[in-house]
PDB file of N, H, CA, C and O in Angstrom:
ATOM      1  N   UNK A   1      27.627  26.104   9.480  1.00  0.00           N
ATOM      2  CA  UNK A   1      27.601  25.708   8.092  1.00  0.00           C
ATOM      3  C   UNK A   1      26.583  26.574   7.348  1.00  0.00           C
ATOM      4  O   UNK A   1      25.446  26.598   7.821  1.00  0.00           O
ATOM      5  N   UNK A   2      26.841  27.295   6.238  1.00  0.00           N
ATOM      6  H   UNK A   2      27.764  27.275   5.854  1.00  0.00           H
ATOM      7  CA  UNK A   2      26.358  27.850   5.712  1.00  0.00           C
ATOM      8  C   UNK A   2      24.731  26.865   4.967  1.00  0.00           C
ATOM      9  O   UNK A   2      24.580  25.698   4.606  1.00  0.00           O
ATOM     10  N   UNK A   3      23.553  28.384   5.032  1.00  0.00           N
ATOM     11  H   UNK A   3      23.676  29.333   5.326  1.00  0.00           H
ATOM     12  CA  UNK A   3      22.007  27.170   4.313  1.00  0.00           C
ATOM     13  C   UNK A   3      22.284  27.091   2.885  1.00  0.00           C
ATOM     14  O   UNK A   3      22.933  27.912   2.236  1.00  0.00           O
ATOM     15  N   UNK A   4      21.656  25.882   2.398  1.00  0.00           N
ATOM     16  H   UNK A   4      21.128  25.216   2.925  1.00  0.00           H
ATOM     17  CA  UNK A   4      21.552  26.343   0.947  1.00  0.00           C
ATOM     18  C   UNK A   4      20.430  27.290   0.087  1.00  0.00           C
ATOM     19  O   UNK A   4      19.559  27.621   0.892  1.00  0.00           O
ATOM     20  N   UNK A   5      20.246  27.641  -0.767  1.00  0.00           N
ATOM     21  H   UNK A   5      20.953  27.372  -1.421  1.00  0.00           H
ATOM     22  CA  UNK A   5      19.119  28.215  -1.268  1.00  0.00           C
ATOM     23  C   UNK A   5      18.505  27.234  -1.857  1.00  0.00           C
ATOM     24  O   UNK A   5      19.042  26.543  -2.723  1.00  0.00           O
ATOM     25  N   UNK A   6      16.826  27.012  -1.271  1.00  0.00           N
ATOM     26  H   UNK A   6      16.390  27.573  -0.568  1.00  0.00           H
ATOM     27  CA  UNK A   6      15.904  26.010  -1.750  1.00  0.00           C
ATOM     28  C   UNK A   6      14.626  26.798  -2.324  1.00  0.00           C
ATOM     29  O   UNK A   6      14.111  27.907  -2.179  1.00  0.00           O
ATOM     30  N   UNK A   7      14.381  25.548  -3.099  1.00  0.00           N
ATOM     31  H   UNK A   7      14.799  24.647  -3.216  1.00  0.00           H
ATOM     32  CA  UNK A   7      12.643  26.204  -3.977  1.00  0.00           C
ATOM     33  C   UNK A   7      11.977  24.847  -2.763  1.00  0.00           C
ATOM     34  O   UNK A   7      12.461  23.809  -2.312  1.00  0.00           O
ATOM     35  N   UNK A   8      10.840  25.461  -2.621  1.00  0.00           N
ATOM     36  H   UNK A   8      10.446  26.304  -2.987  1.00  0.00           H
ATOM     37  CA  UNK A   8      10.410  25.091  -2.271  1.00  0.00           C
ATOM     38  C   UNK A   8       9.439  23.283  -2.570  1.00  0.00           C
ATOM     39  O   UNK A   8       8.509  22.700  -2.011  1.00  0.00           O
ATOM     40  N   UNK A   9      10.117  23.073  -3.447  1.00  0.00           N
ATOM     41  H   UNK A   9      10.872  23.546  -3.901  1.00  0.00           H
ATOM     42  CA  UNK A   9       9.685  21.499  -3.666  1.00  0.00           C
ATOM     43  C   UNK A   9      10.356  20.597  -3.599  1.00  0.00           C
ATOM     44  O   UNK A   9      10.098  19.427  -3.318  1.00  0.00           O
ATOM     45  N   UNK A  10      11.813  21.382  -4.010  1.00  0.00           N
ATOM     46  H   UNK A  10      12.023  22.333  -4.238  1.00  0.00           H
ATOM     47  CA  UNK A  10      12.949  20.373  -3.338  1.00  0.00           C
ATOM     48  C   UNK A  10      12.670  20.256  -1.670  1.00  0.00           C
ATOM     49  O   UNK A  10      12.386  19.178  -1.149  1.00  0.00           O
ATOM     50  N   UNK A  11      12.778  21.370  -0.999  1.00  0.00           N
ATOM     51  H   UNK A  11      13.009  22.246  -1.423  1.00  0.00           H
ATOM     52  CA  UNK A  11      12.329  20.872   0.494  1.00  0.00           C
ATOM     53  C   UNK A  11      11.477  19.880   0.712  1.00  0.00           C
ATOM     54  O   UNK A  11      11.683  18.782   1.230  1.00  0.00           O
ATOM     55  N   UNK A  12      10.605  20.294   0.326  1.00  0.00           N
ATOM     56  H   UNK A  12      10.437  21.186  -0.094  1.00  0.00           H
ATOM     57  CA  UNK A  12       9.573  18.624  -0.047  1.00  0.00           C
ATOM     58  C   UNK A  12       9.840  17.778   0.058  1.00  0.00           C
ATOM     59  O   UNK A  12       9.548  16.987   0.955  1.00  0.00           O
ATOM     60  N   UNK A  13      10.817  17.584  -1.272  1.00  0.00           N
ATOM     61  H   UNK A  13      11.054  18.227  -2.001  1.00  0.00           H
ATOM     62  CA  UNK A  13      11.264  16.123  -1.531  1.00  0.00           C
ATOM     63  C   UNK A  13      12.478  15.478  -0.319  1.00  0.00           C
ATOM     64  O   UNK A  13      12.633  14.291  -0.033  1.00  0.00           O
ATOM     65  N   UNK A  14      13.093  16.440   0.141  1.00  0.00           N
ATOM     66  H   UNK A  14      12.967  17.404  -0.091  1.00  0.00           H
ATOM     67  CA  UNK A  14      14.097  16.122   1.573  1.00  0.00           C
ATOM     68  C   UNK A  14      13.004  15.837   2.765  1.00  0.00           C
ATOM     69  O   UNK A  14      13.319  15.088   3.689  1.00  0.00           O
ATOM     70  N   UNK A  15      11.972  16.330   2.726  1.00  0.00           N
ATOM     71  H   UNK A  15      11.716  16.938   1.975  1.00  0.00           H
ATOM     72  CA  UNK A  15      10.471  15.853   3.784  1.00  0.00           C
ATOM     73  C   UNK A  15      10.081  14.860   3.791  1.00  0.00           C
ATOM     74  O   UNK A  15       9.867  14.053   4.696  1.00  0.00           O
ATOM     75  N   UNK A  16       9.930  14.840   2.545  1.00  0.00           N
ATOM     76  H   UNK A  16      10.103  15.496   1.810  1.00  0.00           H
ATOM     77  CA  UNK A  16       9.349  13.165   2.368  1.00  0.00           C
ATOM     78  C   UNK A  16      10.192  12.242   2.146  1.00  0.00           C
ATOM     79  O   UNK A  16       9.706  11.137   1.904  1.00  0.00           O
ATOM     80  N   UNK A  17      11.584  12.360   2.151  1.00  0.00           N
ATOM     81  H   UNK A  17      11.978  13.258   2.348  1.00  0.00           H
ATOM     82  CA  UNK A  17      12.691  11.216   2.521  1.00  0.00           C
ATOM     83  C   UNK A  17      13.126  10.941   4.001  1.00  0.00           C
ATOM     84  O   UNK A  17      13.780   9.973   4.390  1.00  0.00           O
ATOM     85  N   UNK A  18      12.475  12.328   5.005  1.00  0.00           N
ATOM     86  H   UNK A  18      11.944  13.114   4.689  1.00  0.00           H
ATOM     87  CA  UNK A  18      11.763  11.964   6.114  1.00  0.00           C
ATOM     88  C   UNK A  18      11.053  11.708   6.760  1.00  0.00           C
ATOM     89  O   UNK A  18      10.738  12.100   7.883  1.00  0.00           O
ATOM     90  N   UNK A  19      10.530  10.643   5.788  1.00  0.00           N
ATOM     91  H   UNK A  19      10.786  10.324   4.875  1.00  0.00           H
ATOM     92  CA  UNK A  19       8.855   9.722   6.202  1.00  0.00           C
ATOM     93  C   UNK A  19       7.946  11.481   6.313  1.00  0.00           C
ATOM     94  O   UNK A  19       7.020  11.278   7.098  1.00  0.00           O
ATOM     95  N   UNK A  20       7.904  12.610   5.966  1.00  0.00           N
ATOM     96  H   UNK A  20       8.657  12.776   5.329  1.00  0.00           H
ATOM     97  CA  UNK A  20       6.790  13.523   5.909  1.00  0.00           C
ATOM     98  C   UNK A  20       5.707  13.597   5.235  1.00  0.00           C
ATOM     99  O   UNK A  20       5.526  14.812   5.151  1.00  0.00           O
ATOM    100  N   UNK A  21       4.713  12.991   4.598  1.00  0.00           N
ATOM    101  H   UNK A  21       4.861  12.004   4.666  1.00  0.00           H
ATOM    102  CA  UNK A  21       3.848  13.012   3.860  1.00  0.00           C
ATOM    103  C   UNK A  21       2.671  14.296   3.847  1.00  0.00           C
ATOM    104  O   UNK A  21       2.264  14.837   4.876  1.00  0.00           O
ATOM    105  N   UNK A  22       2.295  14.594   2.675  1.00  0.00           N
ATOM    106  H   UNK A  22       2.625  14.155   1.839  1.00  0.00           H
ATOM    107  CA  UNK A  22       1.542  15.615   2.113  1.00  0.00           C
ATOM    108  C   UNK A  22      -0.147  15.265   3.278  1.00  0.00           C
ATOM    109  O   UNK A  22      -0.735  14.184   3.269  1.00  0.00           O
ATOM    110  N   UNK A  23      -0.448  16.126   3.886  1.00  0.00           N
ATOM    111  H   UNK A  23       0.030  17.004   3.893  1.00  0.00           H
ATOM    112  CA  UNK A  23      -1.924  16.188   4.442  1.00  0.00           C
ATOM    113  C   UNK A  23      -2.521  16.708   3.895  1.00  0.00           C
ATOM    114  O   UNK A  23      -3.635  16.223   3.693  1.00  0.00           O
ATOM    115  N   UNK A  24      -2.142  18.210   3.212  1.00  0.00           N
ATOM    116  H   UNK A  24      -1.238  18.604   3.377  1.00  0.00           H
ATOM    117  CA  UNK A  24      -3.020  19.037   2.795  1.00  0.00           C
ATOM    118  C   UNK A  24      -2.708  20.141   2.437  1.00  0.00           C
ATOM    119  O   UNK A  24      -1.709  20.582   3.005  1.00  0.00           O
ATOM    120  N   UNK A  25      -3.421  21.120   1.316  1.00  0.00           N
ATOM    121  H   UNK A  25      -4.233  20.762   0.855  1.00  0.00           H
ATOM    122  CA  UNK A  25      -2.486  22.204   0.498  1.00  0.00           C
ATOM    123  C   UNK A  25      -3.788  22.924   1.278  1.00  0.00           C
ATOM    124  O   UNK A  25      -4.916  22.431   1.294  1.00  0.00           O
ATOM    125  N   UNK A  26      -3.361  24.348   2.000  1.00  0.00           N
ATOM    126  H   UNK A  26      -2.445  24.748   1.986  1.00  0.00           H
ATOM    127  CA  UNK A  26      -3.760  25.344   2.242  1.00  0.00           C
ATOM    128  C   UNK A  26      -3.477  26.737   1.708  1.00  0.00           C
ATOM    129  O   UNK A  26      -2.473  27.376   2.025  1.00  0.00           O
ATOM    130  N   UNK A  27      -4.579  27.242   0.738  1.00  0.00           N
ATOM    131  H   UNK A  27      -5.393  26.723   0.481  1.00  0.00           H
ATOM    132  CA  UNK A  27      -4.037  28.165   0.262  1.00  0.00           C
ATOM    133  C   UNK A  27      -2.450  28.280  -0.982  1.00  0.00           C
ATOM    134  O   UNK A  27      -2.285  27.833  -2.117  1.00  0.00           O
ATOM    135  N   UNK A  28      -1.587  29.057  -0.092  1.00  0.00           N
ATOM    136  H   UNK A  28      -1.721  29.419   0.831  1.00  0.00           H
ATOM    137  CA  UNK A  28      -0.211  28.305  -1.277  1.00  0.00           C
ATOM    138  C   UNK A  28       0.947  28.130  -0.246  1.00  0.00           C
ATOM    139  O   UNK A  28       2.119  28.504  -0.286  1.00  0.00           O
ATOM    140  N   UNK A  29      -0.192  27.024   1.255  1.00  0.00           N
ATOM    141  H   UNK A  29      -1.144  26.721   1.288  1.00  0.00           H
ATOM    142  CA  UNK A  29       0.970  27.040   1.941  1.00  0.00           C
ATOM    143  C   UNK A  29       0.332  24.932   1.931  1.00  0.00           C
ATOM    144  O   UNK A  29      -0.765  24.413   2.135  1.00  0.00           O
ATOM    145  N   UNK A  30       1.862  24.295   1.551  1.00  0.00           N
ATOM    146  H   UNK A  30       2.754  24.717   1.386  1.00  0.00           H
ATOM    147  CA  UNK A  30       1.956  22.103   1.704  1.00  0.00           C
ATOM    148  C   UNK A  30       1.775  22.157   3.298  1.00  0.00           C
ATOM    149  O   UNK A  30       2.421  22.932   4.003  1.00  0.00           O
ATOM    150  N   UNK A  31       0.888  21.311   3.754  1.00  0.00           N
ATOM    151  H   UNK A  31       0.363  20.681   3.182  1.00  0.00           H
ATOM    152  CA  UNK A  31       1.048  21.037   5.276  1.00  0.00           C
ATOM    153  C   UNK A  31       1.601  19.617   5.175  1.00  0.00           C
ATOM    154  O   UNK A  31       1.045  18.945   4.306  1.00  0.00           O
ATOM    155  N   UNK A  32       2.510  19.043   5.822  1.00  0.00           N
ATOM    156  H   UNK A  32       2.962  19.589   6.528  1.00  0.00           H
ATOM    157  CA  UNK A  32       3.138  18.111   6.013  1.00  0.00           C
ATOM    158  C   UNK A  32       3.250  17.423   7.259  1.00  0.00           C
ATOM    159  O   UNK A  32       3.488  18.120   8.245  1.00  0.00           O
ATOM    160  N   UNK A  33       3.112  16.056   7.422  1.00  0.00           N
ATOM    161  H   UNK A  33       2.919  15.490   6.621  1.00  0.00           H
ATOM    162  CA  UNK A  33       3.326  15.354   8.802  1.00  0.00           C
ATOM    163  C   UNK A  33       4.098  13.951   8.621  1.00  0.00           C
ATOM    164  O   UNK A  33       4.307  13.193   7.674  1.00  0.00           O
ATOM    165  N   UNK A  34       4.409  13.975   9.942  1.00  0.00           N
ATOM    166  H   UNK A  34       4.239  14.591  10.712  1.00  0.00           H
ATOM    167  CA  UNK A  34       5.187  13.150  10.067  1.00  0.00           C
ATOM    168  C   UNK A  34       4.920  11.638  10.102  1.00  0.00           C
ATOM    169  O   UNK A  34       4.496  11.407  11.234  1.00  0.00           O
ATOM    170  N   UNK A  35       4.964  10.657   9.488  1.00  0.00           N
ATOM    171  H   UNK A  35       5.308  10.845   8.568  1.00  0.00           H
ATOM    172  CA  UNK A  35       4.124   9.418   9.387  1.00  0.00           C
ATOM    173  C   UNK A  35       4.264   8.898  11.147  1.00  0.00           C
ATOM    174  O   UNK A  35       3.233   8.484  11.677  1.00  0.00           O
ATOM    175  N   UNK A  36       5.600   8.950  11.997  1.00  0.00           N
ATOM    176  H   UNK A  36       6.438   9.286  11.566  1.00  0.00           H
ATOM    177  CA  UNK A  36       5.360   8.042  12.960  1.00  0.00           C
ATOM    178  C   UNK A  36       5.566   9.073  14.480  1.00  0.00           C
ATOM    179  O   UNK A  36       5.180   8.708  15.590  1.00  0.00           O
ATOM    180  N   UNK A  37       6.244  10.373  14.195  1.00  0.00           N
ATOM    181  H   UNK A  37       6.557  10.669  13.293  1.00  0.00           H
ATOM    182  CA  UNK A  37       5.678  10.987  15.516  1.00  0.00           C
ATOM    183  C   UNK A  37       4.588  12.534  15.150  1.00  0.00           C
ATOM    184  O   UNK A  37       4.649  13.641  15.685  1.00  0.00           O
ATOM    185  N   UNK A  38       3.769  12.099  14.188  1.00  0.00           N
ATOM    186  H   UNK A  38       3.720  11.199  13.754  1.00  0.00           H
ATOM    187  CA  UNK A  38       2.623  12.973  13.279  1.00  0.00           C
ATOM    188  C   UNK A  38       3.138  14.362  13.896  1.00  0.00           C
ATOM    189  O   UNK A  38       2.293  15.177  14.266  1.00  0.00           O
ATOM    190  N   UNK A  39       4.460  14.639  14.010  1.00  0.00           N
ATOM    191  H   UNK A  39       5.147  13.976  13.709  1.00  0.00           H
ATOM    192  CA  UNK A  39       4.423  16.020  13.604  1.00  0.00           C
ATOM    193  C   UNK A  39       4.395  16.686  12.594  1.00  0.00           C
ATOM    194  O   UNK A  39       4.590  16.083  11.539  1.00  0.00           O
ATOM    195  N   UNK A  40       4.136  18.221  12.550  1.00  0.00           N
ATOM    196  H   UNK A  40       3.978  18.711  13.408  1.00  0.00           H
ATOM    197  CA  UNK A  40       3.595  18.820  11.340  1.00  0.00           C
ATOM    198  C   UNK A  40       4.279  19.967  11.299  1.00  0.00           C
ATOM    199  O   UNK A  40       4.649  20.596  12.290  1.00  0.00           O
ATOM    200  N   UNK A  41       4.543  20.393   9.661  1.00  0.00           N
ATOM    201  H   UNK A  41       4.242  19.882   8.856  1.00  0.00           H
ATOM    202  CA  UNK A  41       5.408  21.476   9.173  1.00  0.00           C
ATOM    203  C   UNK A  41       4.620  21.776   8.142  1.00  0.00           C
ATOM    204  O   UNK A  41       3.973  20.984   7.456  1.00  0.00           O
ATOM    205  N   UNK A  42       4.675  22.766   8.060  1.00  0.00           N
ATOM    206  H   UNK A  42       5.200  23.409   8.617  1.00  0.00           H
ATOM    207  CA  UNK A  42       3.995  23.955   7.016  1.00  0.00           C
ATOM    208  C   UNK A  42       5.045  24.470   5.965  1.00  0.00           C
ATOM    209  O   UNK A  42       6.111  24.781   6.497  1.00  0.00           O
ATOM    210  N   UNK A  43       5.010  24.606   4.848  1.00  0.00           N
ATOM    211  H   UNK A  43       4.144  24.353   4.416  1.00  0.00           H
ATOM    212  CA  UNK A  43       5.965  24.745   3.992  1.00  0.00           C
ATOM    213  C   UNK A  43       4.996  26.165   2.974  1.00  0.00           C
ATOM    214  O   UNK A  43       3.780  26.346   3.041  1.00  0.00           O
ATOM    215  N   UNK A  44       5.927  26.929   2.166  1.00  0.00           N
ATOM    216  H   UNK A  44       6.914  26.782   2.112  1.00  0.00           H
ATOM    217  CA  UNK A  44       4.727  28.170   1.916  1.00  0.00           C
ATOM    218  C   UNK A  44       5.679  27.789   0.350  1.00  0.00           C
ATOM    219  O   UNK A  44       6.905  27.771   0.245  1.00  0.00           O
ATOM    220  N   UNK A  45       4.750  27.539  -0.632  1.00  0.00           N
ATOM    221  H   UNK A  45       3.754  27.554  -0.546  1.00  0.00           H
ATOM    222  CA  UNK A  45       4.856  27.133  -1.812  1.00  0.00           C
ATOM    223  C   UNK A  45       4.107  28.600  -3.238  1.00  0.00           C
ATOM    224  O   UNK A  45       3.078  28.790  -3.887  1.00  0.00           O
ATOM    225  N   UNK A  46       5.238  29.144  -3.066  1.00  0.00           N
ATOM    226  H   UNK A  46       6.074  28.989  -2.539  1.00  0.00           H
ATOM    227  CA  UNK A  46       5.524  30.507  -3.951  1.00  0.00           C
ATOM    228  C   UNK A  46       5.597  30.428  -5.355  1.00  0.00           C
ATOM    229  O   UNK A  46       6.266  29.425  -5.601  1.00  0.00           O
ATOM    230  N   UNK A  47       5.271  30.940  -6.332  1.00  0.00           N
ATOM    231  H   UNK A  47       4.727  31.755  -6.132  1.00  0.00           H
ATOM    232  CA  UNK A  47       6.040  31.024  -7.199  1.00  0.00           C
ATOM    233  C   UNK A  47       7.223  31.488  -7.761  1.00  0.00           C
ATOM    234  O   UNK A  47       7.316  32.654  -8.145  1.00  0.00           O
ATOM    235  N   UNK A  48       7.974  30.833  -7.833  1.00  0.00           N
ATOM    236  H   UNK A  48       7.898  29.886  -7.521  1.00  0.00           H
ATOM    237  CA  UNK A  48       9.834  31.368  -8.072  1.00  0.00           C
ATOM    238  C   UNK A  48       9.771  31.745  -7.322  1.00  0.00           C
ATOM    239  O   UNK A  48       9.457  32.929  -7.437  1.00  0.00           O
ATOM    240  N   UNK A  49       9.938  31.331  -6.073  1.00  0.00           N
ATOM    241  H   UNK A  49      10.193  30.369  -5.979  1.00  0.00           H
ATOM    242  CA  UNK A  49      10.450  32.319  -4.853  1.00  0.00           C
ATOM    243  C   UNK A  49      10.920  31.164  -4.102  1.00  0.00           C
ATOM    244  O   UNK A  49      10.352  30.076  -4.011  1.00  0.00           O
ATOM    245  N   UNK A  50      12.402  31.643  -3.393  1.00  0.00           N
ATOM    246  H   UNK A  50      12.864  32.527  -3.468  1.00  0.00           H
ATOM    247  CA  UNK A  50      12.942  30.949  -2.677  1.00  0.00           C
ATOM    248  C   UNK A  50      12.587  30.762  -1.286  1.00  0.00           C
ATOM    249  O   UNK A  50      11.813  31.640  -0.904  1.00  0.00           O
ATOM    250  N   UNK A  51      12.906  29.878  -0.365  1.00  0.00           N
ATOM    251  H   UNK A  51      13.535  29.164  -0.674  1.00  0.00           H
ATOM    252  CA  UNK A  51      12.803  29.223   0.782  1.00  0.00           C
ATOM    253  C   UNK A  51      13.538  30.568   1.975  1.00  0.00           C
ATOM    254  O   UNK A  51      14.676  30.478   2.435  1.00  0.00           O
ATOM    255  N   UNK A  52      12.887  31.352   2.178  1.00  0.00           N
ATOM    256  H   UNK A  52      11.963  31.425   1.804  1.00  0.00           H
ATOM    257  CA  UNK A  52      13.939  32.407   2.775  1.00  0.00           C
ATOM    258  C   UNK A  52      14.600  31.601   4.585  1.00  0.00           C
ATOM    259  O   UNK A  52      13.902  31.052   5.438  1.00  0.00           O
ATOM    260  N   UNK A  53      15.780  31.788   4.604  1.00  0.00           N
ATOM    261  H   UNK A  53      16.347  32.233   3.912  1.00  0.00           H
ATOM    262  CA  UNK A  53      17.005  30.940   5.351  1.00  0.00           C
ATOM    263  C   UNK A  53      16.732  31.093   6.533  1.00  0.00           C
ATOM    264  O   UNK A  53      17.612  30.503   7.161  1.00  0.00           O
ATOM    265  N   UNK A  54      15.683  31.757   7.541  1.00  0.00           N
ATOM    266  H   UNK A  54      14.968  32.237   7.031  1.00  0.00           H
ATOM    267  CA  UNK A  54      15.264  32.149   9.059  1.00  0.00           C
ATOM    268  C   UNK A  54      14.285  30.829   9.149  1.00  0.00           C
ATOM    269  O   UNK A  54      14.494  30.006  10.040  1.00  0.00           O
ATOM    270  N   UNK A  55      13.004  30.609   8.027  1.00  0.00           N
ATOM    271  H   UNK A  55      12.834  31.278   7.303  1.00  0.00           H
ATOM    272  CA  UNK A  55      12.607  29.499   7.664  1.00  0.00           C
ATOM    273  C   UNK A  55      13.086  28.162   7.487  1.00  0.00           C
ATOM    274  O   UNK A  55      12.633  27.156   8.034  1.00  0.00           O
ATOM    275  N   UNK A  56      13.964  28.225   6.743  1.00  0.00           N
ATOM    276  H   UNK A  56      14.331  29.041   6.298  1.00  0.00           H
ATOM    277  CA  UNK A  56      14.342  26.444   6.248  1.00  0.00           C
ATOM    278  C   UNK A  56      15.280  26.453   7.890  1.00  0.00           C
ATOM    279  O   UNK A  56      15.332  25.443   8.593  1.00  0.00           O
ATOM    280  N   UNK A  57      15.852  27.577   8.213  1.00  0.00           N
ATOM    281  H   UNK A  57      15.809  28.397   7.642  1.00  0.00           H
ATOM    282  CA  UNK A  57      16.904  26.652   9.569  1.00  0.00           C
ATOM    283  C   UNK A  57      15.516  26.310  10.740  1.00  0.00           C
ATOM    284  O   UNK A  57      15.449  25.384  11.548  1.00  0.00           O
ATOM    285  N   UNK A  58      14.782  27.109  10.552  1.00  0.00           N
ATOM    286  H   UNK A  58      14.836  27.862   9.896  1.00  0.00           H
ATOM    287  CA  UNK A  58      13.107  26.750  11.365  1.00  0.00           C
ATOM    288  C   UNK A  58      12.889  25.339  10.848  1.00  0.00           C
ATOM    289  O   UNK A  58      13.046  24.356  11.571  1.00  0.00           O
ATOM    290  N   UNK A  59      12.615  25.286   9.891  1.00  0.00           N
ATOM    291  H   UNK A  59      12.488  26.085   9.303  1.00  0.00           H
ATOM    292  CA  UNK A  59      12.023  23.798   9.469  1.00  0.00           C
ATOM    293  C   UNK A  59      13.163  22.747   9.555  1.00  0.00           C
ATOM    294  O   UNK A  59      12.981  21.566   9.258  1.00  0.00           O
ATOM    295  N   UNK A  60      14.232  23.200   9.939  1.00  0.00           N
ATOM    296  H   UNK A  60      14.380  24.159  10.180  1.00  0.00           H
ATOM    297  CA  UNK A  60      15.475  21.916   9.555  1.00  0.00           C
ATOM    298  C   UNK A  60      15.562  21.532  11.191  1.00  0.00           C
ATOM    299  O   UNK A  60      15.776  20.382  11.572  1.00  0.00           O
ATOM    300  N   UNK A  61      15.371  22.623  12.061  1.00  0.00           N
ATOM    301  H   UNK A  61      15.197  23.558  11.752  1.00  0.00           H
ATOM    302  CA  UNK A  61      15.151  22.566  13.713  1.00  0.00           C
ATOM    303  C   UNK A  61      13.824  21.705  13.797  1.00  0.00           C
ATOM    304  O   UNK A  61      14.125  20.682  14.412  1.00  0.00           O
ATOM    305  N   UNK A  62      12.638  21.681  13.485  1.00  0.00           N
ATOM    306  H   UNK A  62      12.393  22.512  12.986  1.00  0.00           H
ATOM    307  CA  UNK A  62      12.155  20.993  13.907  1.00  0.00           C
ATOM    308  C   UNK A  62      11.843  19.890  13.294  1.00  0.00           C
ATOM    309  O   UNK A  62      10.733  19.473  13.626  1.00  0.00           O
ATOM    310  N   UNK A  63      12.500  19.133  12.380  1.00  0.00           N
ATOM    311  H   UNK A  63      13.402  19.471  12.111  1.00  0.00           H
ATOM    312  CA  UNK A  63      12.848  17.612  11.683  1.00  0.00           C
ATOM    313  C   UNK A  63      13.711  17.483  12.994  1.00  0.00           C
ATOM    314  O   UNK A  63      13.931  16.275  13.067  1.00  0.00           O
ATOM    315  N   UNK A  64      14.225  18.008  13.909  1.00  0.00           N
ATOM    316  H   UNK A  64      14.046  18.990  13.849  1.00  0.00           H
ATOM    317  CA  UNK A  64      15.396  17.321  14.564  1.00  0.00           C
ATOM    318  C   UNK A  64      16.744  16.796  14.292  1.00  0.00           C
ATOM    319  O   UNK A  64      17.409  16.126  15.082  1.00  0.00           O
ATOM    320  N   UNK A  65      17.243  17.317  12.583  1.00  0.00           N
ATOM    321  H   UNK A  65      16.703  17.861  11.941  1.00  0.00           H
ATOM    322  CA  UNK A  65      18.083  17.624  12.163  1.00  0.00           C
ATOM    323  C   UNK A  65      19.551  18.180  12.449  1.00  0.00           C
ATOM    324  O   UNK A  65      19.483  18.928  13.425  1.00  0.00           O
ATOM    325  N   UNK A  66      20.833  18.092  11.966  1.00  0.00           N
ATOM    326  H   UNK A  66      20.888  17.485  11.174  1.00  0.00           H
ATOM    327  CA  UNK A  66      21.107  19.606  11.925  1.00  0.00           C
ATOM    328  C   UNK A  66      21.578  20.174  10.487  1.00  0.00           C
ATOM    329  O   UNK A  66      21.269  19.636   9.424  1.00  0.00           O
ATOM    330  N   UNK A  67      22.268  21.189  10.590  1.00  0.00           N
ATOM    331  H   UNK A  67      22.519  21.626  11.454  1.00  0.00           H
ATOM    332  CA  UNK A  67      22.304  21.634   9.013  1.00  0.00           C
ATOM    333  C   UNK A  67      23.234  20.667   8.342  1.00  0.00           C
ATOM    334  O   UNK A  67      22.846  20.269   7.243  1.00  0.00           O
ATOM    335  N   UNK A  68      24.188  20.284   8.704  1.00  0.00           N
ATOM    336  H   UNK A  68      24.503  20.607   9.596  1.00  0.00           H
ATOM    337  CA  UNK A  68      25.293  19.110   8.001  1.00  0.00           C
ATOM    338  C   UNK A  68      24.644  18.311   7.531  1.00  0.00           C
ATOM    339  O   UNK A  68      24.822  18.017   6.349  1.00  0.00           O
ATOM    340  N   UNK A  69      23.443  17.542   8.469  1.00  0.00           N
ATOM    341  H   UNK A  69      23.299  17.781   9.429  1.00  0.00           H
ATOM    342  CA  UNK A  69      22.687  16.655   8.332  1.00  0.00           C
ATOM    343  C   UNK A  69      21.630  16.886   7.213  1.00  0.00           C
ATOM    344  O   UNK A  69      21.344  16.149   6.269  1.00  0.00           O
ATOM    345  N   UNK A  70      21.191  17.940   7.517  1.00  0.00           N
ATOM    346  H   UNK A  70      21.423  18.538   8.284  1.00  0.00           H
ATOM    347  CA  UNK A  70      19.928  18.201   6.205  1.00  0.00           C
ATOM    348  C   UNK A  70      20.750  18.321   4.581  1.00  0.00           C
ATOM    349  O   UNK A  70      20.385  17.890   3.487  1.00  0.00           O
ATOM    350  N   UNK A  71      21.950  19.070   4.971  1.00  0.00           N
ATOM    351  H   UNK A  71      22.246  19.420   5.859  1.00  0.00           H
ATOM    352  CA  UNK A  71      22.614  19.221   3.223  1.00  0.00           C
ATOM    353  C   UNK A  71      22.585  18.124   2.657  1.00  0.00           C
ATOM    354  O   UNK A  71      22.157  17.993   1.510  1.00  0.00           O
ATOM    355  N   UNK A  72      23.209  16.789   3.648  1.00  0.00           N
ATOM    356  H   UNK A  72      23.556  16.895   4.580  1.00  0.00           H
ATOM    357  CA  UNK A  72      23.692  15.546   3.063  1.00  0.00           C
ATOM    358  C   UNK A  72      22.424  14.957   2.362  1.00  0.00           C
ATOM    359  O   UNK A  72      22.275  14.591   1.196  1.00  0.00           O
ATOM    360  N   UNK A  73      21.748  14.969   3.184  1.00  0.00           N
ATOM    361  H   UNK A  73      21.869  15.266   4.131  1.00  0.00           H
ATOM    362  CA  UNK A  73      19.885  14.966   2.771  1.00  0.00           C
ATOM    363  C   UNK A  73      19.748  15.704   1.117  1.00  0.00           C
ATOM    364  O   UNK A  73      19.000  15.397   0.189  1.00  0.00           O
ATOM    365  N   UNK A  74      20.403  16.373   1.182  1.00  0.00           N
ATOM    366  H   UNK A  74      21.010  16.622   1.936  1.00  0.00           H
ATOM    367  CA  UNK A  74      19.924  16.926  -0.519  1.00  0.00           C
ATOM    368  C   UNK A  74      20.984  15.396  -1.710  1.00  0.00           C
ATOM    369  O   UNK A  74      20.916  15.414  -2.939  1.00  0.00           O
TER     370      UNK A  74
END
């Protein structure tokens, strides 16, 4: 299934509809964890710049996701 193209805050907001909550802004990269198995994802928060697709299928792999699953998520 083809990725979609994301800004990076919409990813966010699909994070935190997976219980991910904000820990901490490093630099201009959101660190994110997981409320109940505290794993953690790093998200790199650009200006106008998109989510490049080697990344988001990285970050959609380790939500434990898959891509069908994450679109529906949008």
């Amino acid at each position: 299934m083809k990725l979609p193209v994301l800004k990076p805050r919409t990813l966010i907001k699909v994070l935190n509809k997976l219980e991910f909550y904000e820990v901490r802004k490093t630099g201009s990269h959101v660190i994110l964890a997981n409320k109940t198995s505290k794993q953690i994802i790093s998200v790199p928060v650009h200006e106008n710049k998109d989510i490049k697709k080697g990344l988001l299928r990285s970050i959609i792999r380790q939500t434990g996701l898959t891509v069908k699953e994450f679109i529906e998520m949008l």
